[in-house]
C-alpha positions in Angstrom: 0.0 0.0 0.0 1.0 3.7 -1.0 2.0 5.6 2.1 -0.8 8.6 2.7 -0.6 11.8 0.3 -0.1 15.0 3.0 -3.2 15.9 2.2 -5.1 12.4 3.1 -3.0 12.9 6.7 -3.8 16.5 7.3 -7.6 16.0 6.2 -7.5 12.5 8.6 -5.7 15.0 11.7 -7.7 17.7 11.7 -10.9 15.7 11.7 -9.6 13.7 15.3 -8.2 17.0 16.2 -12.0 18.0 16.3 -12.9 14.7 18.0 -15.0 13.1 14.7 -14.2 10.2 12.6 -12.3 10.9 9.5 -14.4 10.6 6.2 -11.5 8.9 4.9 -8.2 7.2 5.2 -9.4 4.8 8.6 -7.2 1.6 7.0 -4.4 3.4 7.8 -4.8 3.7 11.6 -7.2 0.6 12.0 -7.0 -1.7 15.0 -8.4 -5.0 16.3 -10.3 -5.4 13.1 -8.5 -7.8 11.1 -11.3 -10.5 12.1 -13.6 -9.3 10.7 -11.6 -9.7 7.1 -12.6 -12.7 5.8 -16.0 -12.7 6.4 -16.3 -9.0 4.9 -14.5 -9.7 1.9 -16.9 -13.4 1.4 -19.9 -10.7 1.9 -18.6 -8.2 -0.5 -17.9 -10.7 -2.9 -21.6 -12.5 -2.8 -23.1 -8.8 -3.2 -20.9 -8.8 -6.4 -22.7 -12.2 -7.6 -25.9 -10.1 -7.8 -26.8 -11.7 -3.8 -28.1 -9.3 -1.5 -26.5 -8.8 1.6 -28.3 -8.1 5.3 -25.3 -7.1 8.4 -26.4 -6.4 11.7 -23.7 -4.5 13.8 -24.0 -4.1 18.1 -21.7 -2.5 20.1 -21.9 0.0 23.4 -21.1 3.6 22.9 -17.2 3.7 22.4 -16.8 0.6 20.5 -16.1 2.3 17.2 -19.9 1.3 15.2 -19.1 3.9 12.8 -15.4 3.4 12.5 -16.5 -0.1 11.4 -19.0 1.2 9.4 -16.5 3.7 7.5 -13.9 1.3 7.5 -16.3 -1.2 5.6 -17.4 1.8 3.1 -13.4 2.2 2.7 -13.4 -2.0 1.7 -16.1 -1.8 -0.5 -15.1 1.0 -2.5 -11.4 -0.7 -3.2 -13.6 -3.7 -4.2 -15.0 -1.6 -6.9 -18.4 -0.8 -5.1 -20.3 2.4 -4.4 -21.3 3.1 -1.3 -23.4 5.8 1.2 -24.5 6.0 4.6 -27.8 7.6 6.1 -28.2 8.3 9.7 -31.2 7.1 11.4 -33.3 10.2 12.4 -37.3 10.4 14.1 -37.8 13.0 12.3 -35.5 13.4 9.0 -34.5 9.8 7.7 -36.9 7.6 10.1 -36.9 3.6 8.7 -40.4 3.3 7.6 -40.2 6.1 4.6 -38.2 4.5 2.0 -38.1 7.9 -0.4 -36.1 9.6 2.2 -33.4 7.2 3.0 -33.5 7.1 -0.7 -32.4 10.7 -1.1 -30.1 10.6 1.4 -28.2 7.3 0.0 -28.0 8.9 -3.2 -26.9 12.3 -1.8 -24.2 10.9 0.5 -23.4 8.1 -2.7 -19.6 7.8 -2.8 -17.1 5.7 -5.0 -13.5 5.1 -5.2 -12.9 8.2 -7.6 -15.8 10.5 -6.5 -15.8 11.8 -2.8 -18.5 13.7 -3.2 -21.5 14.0 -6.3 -21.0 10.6 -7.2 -24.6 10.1 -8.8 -24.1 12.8 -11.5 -20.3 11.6 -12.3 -21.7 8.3 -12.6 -24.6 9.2 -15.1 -22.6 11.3 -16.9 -20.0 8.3 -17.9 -22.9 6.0 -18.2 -24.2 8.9 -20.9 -20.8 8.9 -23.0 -20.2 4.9 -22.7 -23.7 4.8 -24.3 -22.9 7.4 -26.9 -19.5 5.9 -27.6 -21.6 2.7 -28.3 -24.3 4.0 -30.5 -21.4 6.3 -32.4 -20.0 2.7 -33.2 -22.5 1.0 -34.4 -22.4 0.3 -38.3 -23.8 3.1 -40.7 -24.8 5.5 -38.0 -24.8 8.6 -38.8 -24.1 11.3 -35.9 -25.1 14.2 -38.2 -28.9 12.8 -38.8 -31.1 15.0 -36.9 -32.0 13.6 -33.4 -30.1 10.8 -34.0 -28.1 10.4 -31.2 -30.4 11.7 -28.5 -33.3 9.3 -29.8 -30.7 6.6 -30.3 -29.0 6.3 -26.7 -32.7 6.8 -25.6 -33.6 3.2 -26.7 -30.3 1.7 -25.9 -30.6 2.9 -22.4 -34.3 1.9 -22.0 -33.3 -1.5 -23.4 -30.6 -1.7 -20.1 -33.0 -0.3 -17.6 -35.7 -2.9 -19.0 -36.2 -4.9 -15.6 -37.0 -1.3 -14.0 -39.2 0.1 -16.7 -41.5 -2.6 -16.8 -42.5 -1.6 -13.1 -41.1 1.8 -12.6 -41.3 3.2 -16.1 -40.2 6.8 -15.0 -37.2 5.9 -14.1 -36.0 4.9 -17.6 -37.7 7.8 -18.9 -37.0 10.7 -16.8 -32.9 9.3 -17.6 -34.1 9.5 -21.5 -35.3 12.9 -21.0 -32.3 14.4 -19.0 -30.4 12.7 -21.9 -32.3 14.6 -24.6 -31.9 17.6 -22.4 -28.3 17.7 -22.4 -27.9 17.0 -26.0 -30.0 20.1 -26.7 -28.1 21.9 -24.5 -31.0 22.3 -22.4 -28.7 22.3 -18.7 -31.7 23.8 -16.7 -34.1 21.1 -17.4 -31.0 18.0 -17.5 -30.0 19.3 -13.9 -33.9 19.4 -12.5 -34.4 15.9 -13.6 -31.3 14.4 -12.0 -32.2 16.3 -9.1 -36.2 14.5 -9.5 -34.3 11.4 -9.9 -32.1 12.0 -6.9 -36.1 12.3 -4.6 -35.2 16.1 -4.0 -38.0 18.2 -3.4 -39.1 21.6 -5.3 -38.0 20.5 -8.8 -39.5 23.3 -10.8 -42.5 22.6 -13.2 -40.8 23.0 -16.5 -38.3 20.1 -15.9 -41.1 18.1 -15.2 -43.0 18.8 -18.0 -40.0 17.8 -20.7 -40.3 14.1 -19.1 -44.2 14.4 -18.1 -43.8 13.5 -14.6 -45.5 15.3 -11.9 -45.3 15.4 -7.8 -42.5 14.0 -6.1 -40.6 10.1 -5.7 -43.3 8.2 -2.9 -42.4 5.3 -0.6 -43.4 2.5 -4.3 -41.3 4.5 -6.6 -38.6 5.3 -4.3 -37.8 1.4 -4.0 -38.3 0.1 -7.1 -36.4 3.5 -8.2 -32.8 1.8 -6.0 -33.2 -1.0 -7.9 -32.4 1.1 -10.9 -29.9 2.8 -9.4 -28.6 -0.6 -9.0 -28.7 -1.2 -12.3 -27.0 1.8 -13.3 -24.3 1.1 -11.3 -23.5 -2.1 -13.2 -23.9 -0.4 -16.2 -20.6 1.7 -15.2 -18.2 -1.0 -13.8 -19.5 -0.9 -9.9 -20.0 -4.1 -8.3 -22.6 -3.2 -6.6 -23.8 -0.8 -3.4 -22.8 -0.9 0.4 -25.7 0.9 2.0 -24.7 1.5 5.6 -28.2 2.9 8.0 -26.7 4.5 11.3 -27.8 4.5 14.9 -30.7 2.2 13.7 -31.3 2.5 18.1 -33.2 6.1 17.3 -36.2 3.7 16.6 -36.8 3.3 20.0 -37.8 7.0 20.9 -39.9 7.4 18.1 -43.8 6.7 18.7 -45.5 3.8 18.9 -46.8 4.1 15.4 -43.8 5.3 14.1 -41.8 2.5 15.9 -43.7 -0.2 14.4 -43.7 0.8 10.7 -39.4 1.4 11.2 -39.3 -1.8 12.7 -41.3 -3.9 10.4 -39.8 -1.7 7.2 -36.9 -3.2 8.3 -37.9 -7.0 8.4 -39.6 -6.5 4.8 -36.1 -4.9 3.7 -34.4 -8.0 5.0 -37.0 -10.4 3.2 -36.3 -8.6 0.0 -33.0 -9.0 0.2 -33.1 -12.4 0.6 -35.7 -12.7 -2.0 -33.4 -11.3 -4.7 -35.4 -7.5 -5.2 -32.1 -5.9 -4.9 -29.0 -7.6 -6.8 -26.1 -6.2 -5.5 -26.9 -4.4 -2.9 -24.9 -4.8 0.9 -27.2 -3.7 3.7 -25.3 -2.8 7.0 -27.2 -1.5 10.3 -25.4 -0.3 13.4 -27.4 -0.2 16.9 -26.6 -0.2 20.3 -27.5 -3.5 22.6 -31.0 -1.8 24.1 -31.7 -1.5 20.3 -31.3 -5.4 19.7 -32.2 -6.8 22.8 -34.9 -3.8 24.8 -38.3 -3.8 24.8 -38.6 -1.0 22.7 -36.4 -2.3 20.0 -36.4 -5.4 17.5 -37.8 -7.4 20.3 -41.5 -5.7 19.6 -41.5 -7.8 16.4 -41.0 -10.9 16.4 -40.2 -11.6 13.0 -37.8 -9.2 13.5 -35.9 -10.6 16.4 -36.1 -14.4 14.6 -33.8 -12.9 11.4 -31.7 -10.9 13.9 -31.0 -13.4 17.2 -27.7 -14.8 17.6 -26.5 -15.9 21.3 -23.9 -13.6 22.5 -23.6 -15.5 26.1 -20.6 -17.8 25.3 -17.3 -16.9 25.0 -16.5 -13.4 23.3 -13.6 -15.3 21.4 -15.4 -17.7 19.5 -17.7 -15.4 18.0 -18.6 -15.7 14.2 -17.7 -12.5 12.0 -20.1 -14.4 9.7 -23.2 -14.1 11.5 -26.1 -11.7 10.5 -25.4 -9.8 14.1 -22.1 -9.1 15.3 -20.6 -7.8 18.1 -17.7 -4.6 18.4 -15.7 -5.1 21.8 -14.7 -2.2 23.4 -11.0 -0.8 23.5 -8.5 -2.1 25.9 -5.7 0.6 27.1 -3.0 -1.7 24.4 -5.5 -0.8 21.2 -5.8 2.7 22.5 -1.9 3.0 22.4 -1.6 1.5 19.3 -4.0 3.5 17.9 -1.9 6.3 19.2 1.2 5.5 17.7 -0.5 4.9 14.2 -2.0 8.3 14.6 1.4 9.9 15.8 3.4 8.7 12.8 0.4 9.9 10.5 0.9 13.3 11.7 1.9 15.6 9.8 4.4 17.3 11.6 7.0 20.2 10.3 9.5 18.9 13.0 9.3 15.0 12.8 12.3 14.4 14.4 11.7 16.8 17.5 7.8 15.4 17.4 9.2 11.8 17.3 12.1 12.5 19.9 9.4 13.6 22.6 6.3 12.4 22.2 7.7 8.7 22.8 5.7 5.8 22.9 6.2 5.8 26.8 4.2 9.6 26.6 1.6 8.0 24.4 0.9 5.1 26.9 0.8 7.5 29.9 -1.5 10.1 27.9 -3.8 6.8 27.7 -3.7 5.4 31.0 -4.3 9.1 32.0 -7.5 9.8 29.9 -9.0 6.7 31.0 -8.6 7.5 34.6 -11.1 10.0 34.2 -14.0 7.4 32.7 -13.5 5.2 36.1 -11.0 3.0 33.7 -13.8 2.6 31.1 -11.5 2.6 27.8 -14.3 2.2 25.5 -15.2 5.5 26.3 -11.9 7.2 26.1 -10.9 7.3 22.5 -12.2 10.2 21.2 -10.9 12.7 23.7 -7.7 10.5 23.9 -7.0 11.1 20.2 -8.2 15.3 20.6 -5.8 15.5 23.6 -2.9 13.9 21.8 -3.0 15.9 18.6 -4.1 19.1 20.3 -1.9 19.2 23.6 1.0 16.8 22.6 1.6 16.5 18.6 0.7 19.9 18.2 2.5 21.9 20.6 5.4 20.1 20.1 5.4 20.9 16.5 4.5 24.4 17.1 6.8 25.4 20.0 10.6 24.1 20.0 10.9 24.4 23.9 7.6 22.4 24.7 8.4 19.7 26.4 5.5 16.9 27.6 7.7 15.9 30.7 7.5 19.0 31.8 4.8 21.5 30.7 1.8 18.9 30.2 -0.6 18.4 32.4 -4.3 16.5 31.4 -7.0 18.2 31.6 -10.8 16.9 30.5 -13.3 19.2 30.8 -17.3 18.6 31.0 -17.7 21.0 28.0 -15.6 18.7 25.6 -17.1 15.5 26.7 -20.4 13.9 24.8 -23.1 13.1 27.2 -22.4 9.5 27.1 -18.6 10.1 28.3 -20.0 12.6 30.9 -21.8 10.2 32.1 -19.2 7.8 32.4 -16.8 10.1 34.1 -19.8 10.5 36.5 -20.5 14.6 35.6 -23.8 15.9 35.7 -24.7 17.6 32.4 -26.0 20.7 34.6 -22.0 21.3 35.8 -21.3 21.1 32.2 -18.9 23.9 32.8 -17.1 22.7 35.5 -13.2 20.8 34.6 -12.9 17.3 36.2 -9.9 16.4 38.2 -7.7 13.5 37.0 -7.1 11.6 40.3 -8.5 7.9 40.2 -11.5 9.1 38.1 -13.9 8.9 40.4 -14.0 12.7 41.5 -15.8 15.3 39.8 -14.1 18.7 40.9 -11.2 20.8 38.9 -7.8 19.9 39.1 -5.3 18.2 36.9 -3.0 15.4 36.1 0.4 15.4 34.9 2.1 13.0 32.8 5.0 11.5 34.1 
């Protein structure tokens, strides 16, 4: 593997620095995941068969759900897939409404080349393979009047025909952004990707070229990813990893609203299994009270039969195959290594002064130190264990010549930086938000400090 551009390390930095996970580059400071390999890659490679594929991931706050998740994404796109992720909302992406986590998977749709507007990159190759294949046909003639636009019209229909004969729209809305863009029409091609794409307040004239009207609903929104599947074959992808987030925000949602998630979520299993969506890789990460409380996948019973698997045995004999898996939290030896990975990442202006003092010896005390604040709960600790090493170590050392960690660092965690869940593990009141912990044996909740030695 290529070591990181500068620009891949700064971008993974600063995002830690601000105590989020990097969008991308998480292979390079991985850890504790290589068991997972095997069975990921086997997944990936059914999903490339056509098979569609249904993951269930679990783990507590802390154990890295959506590093797992991005570090998947990261997999699949070096596999030749495309992938997205939609986070689990009550009221913006809730389960149940298929058009919406339509949107957002097609908004957030990323691929190997494209970080960002993948849908429209993707369209527009598929619209020039198609051309370059009409223009080579025998005795065409590109000068003929309509020719080409009416041309790659059929041709694409023709490759969209297991969507139109449902979905019809689909195929034709694509033919009519087509037509549009040969005419030079952008106004109208742009509105009816953006139809396609389920945004709302496409104009009326965009519309009218394709003779649609309203908006993508719950029916055409499903049998709409399907073409999006489809397309995505069309231009060399192997398929889509589609990763829905913090599935667990089912559980505050009313009881109405709870049920439809819940059982939108067993159909969307079924048709997976059933063969509705070739190529497509379903992931779903939750917390424990989302797979095992009474407000969760337990409320449906067909639910909770697809999703059971017996987590009371041994931790190290656990299947990475299983439709439910389990993240383990950090112990302090990942965090450090962790640490290290993310020190040598950094992208320092004095490497051999940054090396020199900020040892690993520094790096191990910086972790035993941060976890002494969450009562030795190391799950909880990474976050502001990576913020304080980049901001108060890596950082200052880089910045100032005469800082030196053995002798002008002292830990500090303060309410204000911490999530709710990691207050709550240090034991701080979210109403003393304001107030700095002391280190001590983490138990204490008053200001003070502790100083590496």
């Amino acid at each position: 593997m290529a070591p990181p551009s500068l620009i891949r390390r700064r971008e993974i930095i600063a995002a830690l620095r601000n105590g989020t996970v990097p969008r991308r580059g998480l292979e390079l400071f991985a850890v504790g995941l290589g068991r997972f390999d095997a069975a990921i890659e086997e997944e990936l490679g059914r999903a490339a068969l056509g098979e569609g594929v249904f993951k269930a991931v679990r783990g507590e706050y802390g154990t890295g759900k959506t590093f797992f998740s991005r570090w998947v994404q990261h997999r699949a796109q070096q596999a030749g897939f495309a992938t997205s992720d939609v986070q689990i909302s009550e009221t913006e992406t809730p389960l149940y409404r298929m058009e919406t986590l339509y949107r957002r998977a097609l908004e957030n749709l990323r691929t190997r080349e494209w970080e960002s507007g993948a849908f429209r990159s993707l369209i527009d190759k598929w619209f020039f393979t198609l051309e370059e294949e009409v223009a080579g046909r025998p005795g065409f003639d590109p000068e003929a009047e309509g020719g080409m636009s009416e041309a790659v019209g059929e041709l694409l229909e023709a490759r969209l025909s297991e969507i139109k004969a449902t979905h019809p729209q689909f195929a034709s809305v694509l033919r009519a952004c087509h037509r549009a863009r040969v005419e030079g029409d952008d106004a109208t091609s742009e509105g009816l990707l953006g139809w396609l794409m389920g945004q709302p307040n496409v104009g009326a004239e965009p519309k009218r070229a394709a003779g649609i009207k309203g908006e993508i609903d719950h029916f055409a929104a499903s049998g709409f990813l399907r073409g999006l599947l489809v397309v995505l074959r069309e231009t060399g992808r192997k398929g889509l990893l589609l990763v829905l987030d913090e599935v667990e925000t089912v559980q505050r949602m009313r009881a109405d609203s709870r049920e439809k998630s819940l059982n939108a979520l067993r159909q969307l299993i079924d048709e997976l299994d059933g063969g509705r969506y070739p190529g497509l890789y379903v992931m779903i990460t939750g917390t424990p009270a989302f797979y095992d409380g009474p407000q969760g996948v337990r409320r449906l019973a067909p639910l909770e039969q697809r999703l059971h698997v017996d987590f009371t045995g041994d931790p190290r004999w656990e299947s990475a195959k299983a439709t439910q898996i389990r993240l383990h939290p950090f112990d302090v030896d990942r965090l450090v290594e962790v640490g290290r990975l993310v020190r040598d990442l950094y992208p320092a202006h004095a490497p051999e002064r940054v090396s020199a003092r900020v040892t690993d010896e520094v790096v191990r005390d910086l972790a035993v130190g941060v976890t002494g604040y969450f009562g030795g709960k190391v799950g909880v600790a990474p976050r502001i264990y990576l913020r304080k090493l980049i901001g108060e170590l890596l950082d200052k050392v880089d910045e100032h010549p005469e800082y030196d960690p053995a002798k002008h660092f002292k830990l500090v965690v303060d309410a204000r930086e911490m999530t709710a869940e990691e207050r709550a593990a240090a034991g701080v009141e979210s109403s003393v938000g304001d107030l700095p912990l002391e280190a001590g044996d983490g138990s204490s909740g008053g200001a003070g400090s502790h100083e590496l030695e």
